[in-house]
C-alpha positions in Angstrom: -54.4 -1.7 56.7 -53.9 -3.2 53.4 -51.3 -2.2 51.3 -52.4 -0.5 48.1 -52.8 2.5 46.2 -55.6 2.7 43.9 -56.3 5.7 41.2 -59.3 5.8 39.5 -60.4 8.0 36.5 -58.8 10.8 38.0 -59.7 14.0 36.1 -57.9 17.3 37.0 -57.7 20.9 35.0 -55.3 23.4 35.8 -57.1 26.3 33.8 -57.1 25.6 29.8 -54.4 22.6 31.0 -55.7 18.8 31.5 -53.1 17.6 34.0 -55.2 14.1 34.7 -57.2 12.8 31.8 -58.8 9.9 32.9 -55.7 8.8 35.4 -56.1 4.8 36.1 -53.7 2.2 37.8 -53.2 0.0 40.9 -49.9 -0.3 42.8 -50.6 -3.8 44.9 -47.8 -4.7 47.9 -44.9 -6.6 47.4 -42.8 -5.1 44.8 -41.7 -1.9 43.5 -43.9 0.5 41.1 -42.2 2.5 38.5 -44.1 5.5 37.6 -42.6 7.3 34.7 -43.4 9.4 31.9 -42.0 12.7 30.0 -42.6 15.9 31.8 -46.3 17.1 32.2 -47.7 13.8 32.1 -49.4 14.1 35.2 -47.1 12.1 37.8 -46.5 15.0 40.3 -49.8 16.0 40.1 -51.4 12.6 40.7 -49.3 11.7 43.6 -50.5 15.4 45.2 -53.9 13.8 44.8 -52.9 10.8 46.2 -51.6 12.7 49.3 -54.4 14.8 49.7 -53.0 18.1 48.4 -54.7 18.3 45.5 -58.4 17.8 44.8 -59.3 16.2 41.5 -62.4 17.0 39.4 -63.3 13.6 38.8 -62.0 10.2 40.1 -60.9 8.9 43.5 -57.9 8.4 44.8 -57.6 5.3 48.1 -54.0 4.2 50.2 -55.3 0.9 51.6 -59.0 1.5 50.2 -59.2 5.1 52.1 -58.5 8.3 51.2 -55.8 9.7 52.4 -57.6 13.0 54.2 -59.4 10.1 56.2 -56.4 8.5 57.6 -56.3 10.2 61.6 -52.3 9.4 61.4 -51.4 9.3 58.2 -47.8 8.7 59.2 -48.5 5.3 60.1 -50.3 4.5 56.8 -48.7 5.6 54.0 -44.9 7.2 54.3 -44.3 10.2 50.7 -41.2 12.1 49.6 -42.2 14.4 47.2 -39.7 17.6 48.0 -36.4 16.6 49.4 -35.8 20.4 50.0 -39.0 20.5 52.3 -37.4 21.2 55.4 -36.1 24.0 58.0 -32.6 24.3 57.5 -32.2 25.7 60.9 -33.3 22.9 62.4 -31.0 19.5 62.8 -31.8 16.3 60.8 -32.4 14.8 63.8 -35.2 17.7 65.5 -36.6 17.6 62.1 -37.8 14.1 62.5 -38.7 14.6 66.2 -41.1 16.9 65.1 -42.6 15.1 62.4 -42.7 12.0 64.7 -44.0 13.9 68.0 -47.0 15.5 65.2 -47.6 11.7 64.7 -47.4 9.8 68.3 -44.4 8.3 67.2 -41.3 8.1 69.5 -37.7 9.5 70.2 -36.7 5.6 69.6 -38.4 5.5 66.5 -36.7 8.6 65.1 -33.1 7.0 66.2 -33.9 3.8 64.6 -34.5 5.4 61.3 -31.3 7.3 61.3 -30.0 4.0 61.5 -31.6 2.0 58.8 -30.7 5.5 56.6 -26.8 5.8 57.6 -27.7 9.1 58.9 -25.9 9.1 62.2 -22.7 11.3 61.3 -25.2 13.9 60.1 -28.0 13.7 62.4 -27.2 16.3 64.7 -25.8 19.4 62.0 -28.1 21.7 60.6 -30.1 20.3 57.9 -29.6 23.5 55.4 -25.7 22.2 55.4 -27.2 18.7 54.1 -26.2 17.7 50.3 -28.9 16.8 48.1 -27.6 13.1 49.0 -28.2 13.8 52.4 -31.7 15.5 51.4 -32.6 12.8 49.8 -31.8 10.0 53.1 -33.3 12.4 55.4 -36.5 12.2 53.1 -36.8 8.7 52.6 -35.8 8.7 56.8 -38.9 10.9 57.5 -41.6 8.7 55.1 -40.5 5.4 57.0 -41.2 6.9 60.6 -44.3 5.4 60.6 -43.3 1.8 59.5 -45.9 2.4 56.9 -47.3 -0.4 54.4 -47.2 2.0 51.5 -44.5 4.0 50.5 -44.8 6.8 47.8 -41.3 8.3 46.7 -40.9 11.0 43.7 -37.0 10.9 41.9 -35.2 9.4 45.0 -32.4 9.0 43.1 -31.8 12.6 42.6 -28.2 13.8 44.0 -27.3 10.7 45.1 -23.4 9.2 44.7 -22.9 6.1 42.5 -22.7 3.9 46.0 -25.6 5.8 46.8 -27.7 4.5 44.1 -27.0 0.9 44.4 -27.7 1.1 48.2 -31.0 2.3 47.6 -31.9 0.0 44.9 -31.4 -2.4 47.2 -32.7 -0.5 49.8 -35.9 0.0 47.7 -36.7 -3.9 47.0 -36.0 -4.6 50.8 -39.1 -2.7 51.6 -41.1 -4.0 48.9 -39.5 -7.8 50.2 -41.3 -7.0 53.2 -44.6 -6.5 51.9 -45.3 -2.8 50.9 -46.6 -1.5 48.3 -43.8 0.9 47.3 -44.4 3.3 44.4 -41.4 5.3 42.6 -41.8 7.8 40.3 -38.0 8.5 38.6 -36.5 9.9 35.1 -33.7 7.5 35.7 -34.7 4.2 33.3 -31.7 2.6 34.0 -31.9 2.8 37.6 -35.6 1.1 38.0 -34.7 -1.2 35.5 -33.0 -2.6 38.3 -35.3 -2.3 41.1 -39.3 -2.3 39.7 -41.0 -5.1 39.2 -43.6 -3.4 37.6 -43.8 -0.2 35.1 -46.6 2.7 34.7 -46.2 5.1 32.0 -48.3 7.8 31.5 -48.5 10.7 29.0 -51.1 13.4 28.2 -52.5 12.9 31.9 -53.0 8.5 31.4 -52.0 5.6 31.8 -49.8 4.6 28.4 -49.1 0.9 29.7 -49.1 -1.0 32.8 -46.8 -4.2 32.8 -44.1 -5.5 34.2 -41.0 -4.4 33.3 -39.8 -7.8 32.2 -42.7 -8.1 29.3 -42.0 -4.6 28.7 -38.5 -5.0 27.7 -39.4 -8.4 26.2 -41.9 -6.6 23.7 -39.4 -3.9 22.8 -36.7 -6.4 22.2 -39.3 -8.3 19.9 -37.7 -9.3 16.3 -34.7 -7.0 17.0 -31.1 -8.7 16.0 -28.3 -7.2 17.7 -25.1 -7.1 14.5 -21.5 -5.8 15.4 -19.2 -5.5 12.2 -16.4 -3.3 11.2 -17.9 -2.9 7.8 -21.0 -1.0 9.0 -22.3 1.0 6.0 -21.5 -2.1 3.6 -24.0 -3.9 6.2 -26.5 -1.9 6.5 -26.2 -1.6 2.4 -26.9 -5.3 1.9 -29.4 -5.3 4.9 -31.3 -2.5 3.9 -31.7 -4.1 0.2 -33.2 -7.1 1.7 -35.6 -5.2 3.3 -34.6 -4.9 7.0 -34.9 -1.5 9.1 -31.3 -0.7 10.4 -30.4 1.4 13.3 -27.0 2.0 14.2 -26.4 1.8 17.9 -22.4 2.4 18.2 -19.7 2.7 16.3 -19.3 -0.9 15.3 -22.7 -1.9 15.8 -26.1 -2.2 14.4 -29.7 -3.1 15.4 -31.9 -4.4 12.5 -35.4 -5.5 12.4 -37.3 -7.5 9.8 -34.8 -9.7 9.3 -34.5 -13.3 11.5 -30.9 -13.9 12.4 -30.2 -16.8 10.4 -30.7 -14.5 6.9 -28.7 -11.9 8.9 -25.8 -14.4 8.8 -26.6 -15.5 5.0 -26.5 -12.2 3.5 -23.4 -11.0 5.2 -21.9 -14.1 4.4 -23.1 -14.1 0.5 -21.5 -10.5 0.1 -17.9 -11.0 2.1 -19.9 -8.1 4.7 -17.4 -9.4 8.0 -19.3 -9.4 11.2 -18.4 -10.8 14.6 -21.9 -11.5 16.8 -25.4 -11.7 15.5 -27.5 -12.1 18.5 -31.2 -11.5 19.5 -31.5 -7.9 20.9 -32.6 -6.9 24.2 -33.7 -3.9 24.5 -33.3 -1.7 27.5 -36.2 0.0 29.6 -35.2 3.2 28.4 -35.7 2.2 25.1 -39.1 0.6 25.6 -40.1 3.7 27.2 -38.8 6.0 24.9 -40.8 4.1 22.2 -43.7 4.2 23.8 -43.7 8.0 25.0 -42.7 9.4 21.4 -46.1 10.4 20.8 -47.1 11.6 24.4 -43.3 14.1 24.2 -44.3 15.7 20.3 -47.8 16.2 21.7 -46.5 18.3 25.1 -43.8 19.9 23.0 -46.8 20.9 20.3 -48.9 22.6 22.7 -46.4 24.2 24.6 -45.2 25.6 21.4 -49.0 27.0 21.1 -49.2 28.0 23.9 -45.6 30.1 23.5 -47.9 31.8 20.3 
């Protein structure tokens, strides 16, 4: 089965509410897919669509060019956490993924193996209701790998984990996608994916906002941004601001300025005994390219939920 997720002009209405407007993007194997955008933008409910458990109005939906209500074990095919909490709390971690994998065809060996490769083996065998939202998470990610599936869907897997938890599953994340799979993410956390996709999809108002790679993504939002640290901020952004360059400040001793090439940066402070210790090129963080980007898409959702409220 090839490894792909494709969505399609996906169209869904929840009442007076457009959830999907027109939904549009490919994730292809090899890498990881960030999927990210403000609340009510439509992730959740396209990855539900994905998975068969929503139906959208319009548009299609295909894991490896089928859809997923076709697939006869869909275990072995495409591997989703979508609810961490999604789980009998009676029941151990281990006898929750024996039934998952017995529902499949999949074996006792296979579930041990998984426990494994998700450093679950102190916890397999206590009641999963006693599980951290850590532990949630592991067991998740545990039960969508049973299958040794080609694609891999995964909504905020960083939720609840520990600091050494997150850098094991960024690594853990681009191992999978190092193996060929096609291994979408959907997360609030920038800086986290920043670190681990290769590629970004940001959606707002129930579309696709951009779809690049997070490397030209940051490069754009770092375009003609300078980087100035000075302990004489307001005097700089004084003389700055007179020349006609936008200023930010971005800490207490610094200051990000566009409009203005480095080199006149450097004259102008220089000119007006301003002292400064670095001018460099800016580079802008994921969060900031996406928070750039999703202004529009946030002041729209927080405009109609405000009419609706009236």
């Amino acid at each position: 089965m090839e490894a792909t997720i494709e969505v399609a002009g996906l169209r869904k209405r929840f009442g007076q509410s457009m959830a999907l407007d027109g939904m549009s993007f490919t994730v292809t194997p090899g890498r990881v897919t960030g999927f990210v955008g403000p609340n009510g933008a439509g992730k959740s409910t396209t990855m539900r669509v994905i998975l068969g458990l929503d139906a959208a109005d319009e548009g299609t939906a295909l894991v490896g060019g089928r859809p997923y209500t076709s697939l006869r074990h869909p275990l072995n095919h495409v591997g989703a956490l979508l609810d961490a909490g999604a789980l009998q709390p009676s029941r151990t971690g281990r006898n929750h993924l024996l039934w998952l994998a017995h529902s499949q065809g999949l074996t006792a060996r296979r579930v041990d193996e998984v426990i494994e490769q998700l450093g679950l083996e102190s916890a397999a065998r206590r009641k999963a209701g006693g599980y951290s939202l850590g532990m949630r998470q592991r067991l998740g990610i545990a039960a969508a790998l049973l299958g040794d599936p080609p694609v891999l869907m995964l909504d905020e897997p960083f939720n609840g984990l520990d600091p050494e938890g997150v850098v094991w599953i960024r690594g853990f994340l681009r191992s999978l996608a190092t193996q060929g799979r096609a291994v979408l993410v959907s997360s609030h956390l920038m800086s986290e994916l920043e670190d681990t996709a290769g590629q970004i999809v940001v959606v707002g108002r129930g579309r696709v906002i951009a779809d690049t790679s997070v490397a030209d993504l940051i490069a754009t939002a770092s375009d003609g941004q300078v980087t100035l640290r000075t302990t004489a901020r307001s005097e700089a952004m004084t003389v700055l601001a007179h020349d006609g360059a936008t200023v930010a400040a971005t800490d207490r001793d610094t200051l990000t300025v566009s409009g203005l090439a480095a080199e006149r940066i450097v004259t102008l402070l220089s000119q007006n005994a301003v002292p400064f210790s670095e001018v460099a090129a800016h580079r802008a963080t994921l969060e900031e390219a996406y928070l750039d980007l999703t202004r529009d898409a946030v002041e729209f959702r927080a405009g109609a939920e405000q009419e609706a409220a009236r």
